[in-house]
C-alpha positions as a printed NumPy array, in Angstrom:
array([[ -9.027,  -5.237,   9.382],
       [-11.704,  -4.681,  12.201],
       [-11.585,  -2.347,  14.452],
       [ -9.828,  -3.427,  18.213],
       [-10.04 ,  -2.089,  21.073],
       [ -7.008,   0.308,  21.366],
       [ -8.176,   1.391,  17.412],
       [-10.953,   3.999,  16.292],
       [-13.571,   3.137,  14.087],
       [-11.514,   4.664,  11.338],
       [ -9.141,   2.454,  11.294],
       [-10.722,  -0.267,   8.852],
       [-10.381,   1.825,   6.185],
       [ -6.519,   1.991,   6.346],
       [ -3.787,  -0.896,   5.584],
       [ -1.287,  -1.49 ,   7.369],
       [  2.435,  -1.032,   6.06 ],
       [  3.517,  -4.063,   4.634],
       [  6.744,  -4.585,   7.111],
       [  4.652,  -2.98 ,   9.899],
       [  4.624,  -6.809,  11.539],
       [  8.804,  -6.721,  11.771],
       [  8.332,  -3.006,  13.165],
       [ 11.167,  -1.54 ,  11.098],
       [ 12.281,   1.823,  12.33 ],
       [ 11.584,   3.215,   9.031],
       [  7.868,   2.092,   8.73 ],
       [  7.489,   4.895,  11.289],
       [  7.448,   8.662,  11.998],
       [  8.511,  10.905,  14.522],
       [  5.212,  10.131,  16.624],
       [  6.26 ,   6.856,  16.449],
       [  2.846,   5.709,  14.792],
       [  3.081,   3.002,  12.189],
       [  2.533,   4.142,   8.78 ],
       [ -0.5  ,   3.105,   7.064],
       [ -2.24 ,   3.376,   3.545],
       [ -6.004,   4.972,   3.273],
       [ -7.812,   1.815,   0.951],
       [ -9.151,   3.787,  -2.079],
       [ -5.933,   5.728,  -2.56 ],
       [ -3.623,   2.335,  -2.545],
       [ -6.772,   0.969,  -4.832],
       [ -6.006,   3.707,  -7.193],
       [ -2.476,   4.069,  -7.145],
       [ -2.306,   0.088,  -7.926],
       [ -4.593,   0.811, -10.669],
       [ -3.133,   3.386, -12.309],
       [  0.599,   1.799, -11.344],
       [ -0.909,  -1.484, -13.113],
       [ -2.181,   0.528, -16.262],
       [  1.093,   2.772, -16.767],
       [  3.259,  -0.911, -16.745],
       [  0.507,  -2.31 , -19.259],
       [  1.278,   1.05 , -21.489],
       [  5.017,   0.359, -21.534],
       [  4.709,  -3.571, -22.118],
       [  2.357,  -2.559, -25.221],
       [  4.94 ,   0.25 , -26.336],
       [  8.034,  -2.364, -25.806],
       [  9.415,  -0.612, -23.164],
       [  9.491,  -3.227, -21.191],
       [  9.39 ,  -6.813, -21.409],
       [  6.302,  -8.768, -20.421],
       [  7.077, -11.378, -17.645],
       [  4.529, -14.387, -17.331],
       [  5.493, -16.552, -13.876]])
């Protein structure tokens, strides 16, 4: 996402909520700010998230789902 006008520079390194487009009341906190997700942390929880379903499809814990 660049950077707009009413956004700091900081900004592009953030995501924005997934349902922050509907602008659920529970996307948001007290300030009323939007909730957001810094890049390399959602990069690493999907990785590791990704890697600990891999572990339990490999011990049969789960089922492995092609679509």
């Amino acid at each position: 996402m660049a950077p707009s006008r009413t956004c700091g520079w900081w900004r592009s390194y953030f995501y924005d909520h997934l349902g922050y487009l509907t602008k659920a009341p529970e996307l948001t906190d007290s300030s009323s700010k939007a909730k957001v997700y810094c890049m390399l942390c959602f990069e690493a929880r999907l990785v590791s998230e990704n890697a600990l379903d891999e572990g339990m499809v490999i011990a049969g814990t789960v089922a492995f789902c092609s679509i």
